[in-house]
C-alpha positions as CSV (number, residue, x, y, z in Angstrom):
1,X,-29.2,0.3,63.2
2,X,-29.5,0.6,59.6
3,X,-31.2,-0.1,55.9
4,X,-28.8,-1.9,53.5
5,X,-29.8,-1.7,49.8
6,X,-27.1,-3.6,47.7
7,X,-28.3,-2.9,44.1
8,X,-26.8,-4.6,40.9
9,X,-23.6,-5.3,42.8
10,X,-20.9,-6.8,40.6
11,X,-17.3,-8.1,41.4
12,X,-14.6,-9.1,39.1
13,X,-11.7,-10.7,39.5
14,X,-9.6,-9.8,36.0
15,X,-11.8,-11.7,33.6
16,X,-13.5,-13.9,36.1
17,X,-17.0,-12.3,37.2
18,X,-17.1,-14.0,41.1
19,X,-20.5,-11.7,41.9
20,X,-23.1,-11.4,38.9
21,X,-25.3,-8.1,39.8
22,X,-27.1,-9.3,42.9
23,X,-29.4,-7.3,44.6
24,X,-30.6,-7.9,48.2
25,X,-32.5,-5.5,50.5
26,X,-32.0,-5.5,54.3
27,X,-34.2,-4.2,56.3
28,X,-33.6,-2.0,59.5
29,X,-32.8,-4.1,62.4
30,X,-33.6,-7.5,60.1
31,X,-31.1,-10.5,60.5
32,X,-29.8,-11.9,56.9
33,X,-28.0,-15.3,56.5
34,X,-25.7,-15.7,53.3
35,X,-26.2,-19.3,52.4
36,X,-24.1,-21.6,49.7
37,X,-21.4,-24.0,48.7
38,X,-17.8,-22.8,48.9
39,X,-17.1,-20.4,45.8
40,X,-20.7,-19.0,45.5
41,X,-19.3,-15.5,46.4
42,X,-21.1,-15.1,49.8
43,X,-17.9,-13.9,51.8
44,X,-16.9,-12.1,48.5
45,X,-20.3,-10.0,49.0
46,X,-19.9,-9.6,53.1
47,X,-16.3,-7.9,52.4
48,X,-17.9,-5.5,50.0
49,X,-20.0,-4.1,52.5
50,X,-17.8,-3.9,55.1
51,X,-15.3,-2.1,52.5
52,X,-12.4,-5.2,52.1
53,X,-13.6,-5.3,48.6
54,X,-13.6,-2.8,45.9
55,X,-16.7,-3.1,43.7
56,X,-16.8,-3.4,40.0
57,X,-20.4,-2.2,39.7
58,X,-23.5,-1.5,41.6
59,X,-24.0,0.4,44.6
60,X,-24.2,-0.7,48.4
61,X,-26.3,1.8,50.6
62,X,-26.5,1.6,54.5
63,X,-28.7,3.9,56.2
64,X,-29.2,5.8,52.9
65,X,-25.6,6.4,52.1
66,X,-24.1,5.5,49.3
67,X,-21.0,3.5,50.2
68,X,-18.8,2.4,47.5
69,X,-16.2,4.7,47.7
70,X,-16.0,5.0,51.9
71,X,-12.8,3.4,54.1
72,X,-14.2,0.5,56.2
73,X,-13.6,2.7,59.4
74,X,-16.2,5.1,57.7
75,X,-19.0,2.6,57.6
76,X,-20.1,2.4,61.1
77,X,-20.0,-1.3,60.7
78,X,-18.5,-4.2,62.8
79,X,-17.2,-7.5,61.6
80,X,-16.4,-10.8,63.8
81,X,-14.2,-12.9,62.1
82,X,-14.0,-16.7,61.9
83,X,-10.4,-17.1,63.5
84,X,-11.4,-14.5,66.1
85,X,-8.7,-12.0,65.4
86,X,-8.2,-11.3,69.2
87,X,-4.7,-9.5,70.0
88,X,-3.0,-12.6,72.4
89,X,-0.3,-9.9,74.3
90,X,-3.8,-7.9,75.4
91,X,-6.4,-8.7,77.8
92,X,-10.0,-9.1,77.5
93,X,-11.0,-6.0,78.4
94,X,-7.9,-4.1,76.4
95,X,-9.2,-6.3,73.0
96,X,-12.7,-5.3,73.6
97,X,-12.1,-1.3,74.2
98,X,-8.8,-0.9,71.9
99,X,-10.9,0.4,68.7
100,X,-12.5,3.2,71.0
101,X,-8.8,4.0,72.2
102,X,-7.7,4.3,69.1
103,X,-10.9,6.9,68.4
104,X,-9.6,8.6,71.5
105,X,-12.7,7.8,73.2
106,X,-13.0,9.0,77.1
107,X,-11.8,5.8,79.6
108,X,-15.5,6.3,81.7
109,X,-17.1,6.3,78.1
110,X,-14.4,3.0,77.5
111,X,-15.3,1.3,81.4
112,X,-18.8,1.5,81.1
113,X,-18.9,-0.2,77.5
114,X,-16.7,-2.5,78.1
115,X,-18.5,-3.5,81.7
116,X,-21.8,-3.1,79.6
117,X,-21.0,-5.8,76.7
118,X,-19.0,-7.4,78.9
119,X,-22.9,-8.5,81.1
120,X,-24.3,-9.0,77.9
121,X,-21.9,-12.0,77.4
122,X,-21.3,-13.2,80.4
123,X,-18.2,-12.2,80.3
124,X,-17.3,-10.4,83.4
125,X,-15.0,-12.6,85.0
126,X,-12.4,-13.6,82.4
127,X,-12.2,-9.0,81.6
128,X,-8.5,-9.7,83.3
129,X,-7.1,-12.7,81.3
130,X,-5.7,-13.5,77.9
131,X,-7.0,-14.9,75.4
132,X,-5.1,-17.8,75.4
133,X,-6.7,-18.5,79.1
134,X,-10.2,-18.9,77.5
135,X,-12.4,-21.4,75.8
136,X,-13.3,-20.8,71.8
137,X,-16.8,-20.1,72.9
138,X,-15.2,-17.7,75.4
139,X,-13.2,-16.1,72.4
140,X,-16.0,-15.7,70.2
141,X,-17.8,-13.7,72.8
142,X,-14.8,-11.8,73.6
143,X,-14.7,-10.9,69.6
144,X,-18.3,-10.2,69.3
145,X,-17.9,-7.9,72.5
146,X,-15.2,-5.8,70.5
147,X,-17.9,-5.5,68.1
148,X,-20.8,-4.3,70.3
149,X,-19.0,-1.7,72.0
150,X,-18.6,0.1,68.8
151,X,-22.9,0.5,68.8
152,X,-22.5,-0.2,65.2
153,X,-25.3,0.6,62.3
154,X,-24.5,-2.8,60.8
155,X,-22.7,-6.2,62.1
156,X,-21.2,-8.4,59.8
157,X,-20.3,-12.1,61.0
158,X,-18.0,-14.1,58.3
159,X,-18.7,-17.8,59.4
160,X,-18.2,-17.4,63.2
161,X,-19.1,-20.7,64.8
162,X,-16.8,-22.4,61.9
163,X,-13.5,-23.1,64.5
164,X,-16.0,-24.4,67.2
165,X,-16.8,-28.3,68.3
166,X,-20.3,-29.4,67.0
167,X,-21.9,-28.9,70.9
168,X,-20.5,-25.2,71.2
169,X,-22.3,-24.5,68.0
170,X,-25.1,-25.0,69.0
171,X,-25.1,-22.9,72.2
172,X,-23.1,-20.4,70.4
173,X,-26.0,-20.2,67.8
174,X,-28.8,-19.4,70.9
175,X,-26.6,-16.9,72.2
176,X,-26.1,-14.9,68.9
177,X,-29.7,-15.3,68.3
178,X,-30.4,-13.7,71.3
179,X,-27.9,-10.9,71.4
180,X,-29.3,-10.0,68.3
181,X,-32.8,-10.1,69.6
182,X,-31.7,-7.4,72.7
183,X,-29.7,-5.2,70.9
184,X,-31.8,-5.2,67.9
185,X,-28.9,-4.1,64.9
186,X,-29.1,-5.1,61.6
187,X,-26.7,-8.2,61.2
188,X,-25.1,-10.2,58.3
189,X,-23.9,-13.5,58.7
190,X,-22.8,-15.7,56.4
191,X,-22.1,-19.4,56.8
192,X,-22.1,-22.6,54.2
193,X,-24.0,-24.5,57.2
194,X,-27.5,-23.8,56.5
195,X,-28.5,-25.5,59.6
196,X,-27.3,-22.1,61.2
197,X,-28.8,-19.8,58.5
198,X,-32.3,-21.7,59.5
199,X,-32.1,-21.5,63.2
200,X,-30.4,-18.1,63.6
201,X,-31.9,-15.9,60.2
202,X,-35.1,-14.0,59.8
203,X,-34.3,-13.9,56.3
204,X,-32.0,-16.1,54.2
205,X,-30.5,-15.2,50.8
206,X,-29.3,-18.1,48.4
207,X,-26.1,-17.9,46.8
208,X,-24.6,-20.2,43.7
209,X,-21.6,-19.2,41.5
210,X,-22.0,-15.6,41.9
211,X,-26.4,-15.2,42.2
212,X,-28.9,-15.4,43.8
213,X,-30.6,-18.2,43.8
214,X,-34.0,-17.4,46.3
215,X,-34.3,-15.0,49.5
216,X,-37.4,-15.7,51.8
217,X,-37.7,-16.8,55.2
218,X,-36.5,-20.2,56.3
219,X,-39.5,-21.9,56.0
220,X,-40.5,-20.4,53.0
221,X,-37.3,-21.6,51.4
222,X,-37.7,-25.1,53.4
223,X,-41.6,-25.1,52.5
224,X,-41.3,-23.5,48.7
225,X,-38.4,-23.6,47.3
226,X,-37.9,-22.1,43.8
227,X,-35.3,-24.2,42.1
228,X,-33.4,-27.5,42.7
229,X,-30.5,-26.1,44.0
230,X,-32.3,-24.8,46.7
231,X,-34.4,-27.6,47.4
232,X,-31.6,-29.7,47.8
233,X,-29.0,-26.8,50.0
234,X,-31.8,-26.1,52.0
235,X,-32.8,-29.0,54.4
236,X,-31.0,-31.5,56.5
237,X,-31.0,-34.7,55.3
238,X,-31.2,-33.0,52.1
239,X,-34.3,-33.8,49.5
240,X,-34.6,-36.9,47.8
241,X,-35.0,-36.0,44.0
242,X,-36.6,-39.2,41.8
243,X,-36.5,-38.5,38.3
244,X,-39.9,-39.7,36.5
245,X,-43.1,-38.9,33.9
246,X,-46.6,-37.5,34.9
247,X,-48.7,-39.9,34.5
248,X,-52.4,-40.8,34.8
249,X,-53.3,-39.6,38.7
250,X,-49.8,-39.2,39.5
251,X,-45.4,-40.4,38.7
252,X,-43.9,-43.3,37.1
253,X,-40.5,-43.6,38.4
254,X,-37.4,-45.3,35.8
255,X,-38.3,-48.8,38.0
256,X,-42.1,-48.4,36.6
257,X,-43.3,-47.9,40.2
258,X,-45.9,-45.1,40.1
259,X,-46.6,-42.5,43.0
260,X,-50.2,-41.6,43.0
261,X,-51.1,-37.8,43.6
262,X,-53.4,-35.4,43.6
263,X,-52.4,-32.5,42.6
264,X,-50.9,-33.3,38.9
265,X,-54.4,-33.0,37.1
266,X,-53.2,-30.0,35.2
267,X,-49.8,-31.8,33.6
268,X,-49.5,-33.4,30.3
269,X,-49.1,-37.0,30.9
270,X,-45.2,-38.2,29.6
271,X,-43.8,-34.8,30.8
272,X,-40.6,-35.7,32.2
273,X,-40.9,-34.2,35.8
274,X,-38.2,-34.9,39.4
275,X,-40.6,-35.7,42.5
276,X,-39.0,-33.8,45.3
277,X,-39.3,-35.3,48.9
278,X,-38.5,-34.4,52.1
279,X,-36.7,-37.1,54.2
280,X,-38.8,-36.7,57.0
281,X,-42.6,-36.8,56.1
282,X,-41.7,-40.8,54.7
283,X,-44.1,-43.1,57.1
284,X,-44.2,-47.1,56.9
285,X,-47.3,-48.3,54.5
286,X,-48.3,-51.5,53.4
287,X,-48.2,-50.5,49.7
288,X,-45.8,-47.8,49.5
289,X,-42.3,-47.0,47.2
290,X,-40.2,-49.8,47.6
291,X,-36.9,-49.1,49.6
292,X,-34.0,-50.8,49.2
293,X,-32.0,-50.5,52.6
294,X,-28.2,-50.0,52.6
295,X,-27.9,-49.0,55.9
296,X,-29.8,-47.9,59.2
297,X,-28.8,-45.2,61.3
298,X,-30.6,-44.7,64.5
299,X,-30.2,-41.8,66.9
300,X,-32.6,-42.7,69.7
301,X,-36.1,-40.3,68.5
302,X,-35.8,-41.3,64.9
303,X,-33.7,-43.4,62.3
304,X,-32.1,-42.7,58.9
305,X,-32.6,-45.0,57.0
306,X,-30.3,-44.6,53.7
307,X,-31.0,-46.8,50.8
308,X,-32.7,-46.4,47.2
309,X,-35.4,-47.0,44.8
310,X,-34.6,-48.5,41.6
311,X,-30.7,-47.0,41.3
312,X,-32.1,-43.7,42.8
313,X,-30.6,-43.0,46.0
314,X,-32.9,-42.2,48.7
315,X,-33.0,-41.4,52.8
316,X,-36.3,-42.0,54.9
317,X,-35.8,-40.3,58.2
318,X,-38.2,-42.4,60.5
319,X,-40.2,-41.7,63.8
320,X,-40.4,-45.2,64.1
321,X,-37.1,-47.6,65.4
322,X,-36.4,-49.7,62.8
323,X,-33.7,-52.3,62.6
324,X,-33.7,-52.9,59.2
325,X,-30.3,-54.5,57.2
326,X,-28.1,-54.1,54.5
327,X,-30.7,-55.3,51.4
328,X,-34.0,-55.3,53.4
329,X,-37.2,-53.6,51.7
330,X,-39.2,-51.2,53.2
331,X,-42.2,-49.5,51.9
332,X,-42.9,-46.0,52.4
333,X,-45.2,-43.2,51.6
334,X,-44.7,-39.3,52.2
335,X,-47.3,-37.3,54.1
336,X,-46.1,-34.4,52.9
337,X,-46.0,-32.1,50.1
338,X,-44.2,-33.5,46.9
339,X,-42.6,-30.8,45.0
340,X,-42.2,-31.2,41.2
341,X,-39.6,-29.7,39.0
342,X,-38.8,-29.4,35.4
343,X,-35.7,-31.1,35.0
344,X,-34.4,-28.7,31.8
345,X,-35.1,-25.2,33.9
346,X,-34.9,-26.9,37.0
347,X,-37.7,-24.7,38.6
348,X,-40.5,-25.8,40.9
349,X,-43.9,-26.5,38.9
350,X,-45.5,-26.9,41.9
351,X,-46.7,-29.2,44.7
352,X,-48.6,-32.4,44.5
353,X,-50.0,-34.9,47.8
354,X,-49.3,-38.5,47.5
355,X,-52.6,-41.2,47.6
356,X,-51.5,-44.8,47.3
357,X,-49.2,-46.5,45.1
358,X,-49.7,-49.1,42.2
């Protein structure tokens, strides 16, 4: 196990600046998702630490070592890759064991590794057979078993669970949850689902076009979030965003429908403000925001309902069944906290509770 410090941390790519002095602390034994879109330089970032990446400035530190300048062998890290990377002419147990053959490692030292990682994943009886006579969940553990019998300082996962159907995510998320729970190593995954980074991550860092957006936990950055971007990545259906002024006891909306709220006492009324709110504290109310239904989705314990108010797209995600159709009205309220951003620095200004509405 092992501290990473990555401090001021800078790539560039000829004139293109792809990571824009980030720094990120991870703490012994901690598990860290990288979050963001495609191009925000999360995987850039993982192959720096694990050495596949020079670095154009900054430092990267595990366990109090300084290193910029060492080979990836010299890390003491191990990385699972998304396509698995599992030799096909080698078995199981051969795939697992070959980077402590190659250290000329003892074959009782190899045996009992192997057999040990091997009962962590539950994969003792495929240790004879090929890759290509396994599963992709069966793979995955088969690559994260070459990485555990390494006893690493560090793991580093580059968007594992990306090749796998949407059920064997799932599963595959519990079981790297708990592996990492047992063995207790520091781990960096990074993944543009942040569904995983929410489930899986004690702490999860941000990333668009090159920074840092926020790190916290995930329901900090669910709860609290510090910017826009963030409040619309994190959360699944993502936040509605209704652009409006401060009013008198609460938000106009462009269609003149006004959200009363406690909370907004301290704005100047005509401030330009976005309400932010979260899909799934909407409830049914007699006077509520005025819904415009495009269409229903129901999934047996709740419904989407996707539709708009005004020409501001909206989606309600309901406890209750509702059948509604293509240009039926529903009115809702949140119960909730409504988060209000400045739309120019698109920060957070705070949070505000909906009353009724006029």
């Amino acid at each position: 196990m092992a501290h990473v410090t990555i401090s001021q941390v800078i790539k560039n790519y000829g004139a293109v600046r792809a990571i824009k002095g980030i720094d990120v602390d991870i703490e012994d034994g901690e598990f860290v998702a990288l979050v963001g879109p495609s191009g925000c330089g999360k995987t850039t970032l993982l192959r720096m630490i694990a050495g596949l990446e020079d670095i154009s400035g900054g430092t990267i530190e595990i366990g109090g070592k300084v290193v910029n300048g060492l080979q990836p062998k010299a890390r003491d890290i191990a990385m699972v890759f998304q396509n698995y990377a599992l030799y096909p002419h080698m078995k199981v147990a051969d795939n697992m064991s070959f980077s402590m053959q190659l250290a000329g490692a003892s074959k009782g030292e190899i045996k009992a590794k192997v057999e040990d990682a091997a009962r962590i994943l539950n994969l003792e009886p495929y240790l004879d057979r090929y890759p290509r006579e396994l599963s992709g969940g069966q793979r995955q553990r088969v690559a994260m078993g070459r990485a555990i019998v390494r006893n690493p300082k560090v793991f580093l996962f580059d968007e594992p669970l990306s090749n796998l159907d949407a059920k064997l995510r799932v599963s595959m998320r519990a079981e790297i949850k708990s592996l990492h729970q047992r063995l207790g190593t520091t781990a960096v995954y990074v993944t543009h689902d942040q569904i995983e980074a929410m489930t899986m991550a004690d702490k999860i860092v941000v990333m668009s076009e090159g920074r840092i957006e926020q790190v916290g936990t995930p329901l900090d950055l669910y709860d609290e979030p510090a910017n826009l971007f963030v409040a619309a990545f994190i959360g699944s259906p993502s936040m509605n965003l209704l652009e409006g002024q401060v009013c008198d006891g609460g938000v106009r909306f462009a269609d003149g429908t006004v959200l009363a709220l406690s909370g907004t006492e301290g704005f100047e009324t005509g401030r330009p403000v976005i309400a932010g709110i979260r899909p799934d504290t909407f409830e049914l109310a007699e006077r509520g925001l005025a819904v415009q239904v495009n269409v229903t989705e129901p999934t047996g314990a709740e419904t989407q309902v996707v539709g708009q108010i005004g020409n501001t797209p909206v989606t309600c995600l309901m406890r209750e069944r509702i059948s509604g159709r293509y240009g039926d009205v529903l009115h809702v309220l949140p119960q909730g906290p409504v988060h209000l951003f400045d739309p120019e620095t698109r920060l957070r200004l705070g949070t505000a509770r909906a009353a009724i509405v006029n």
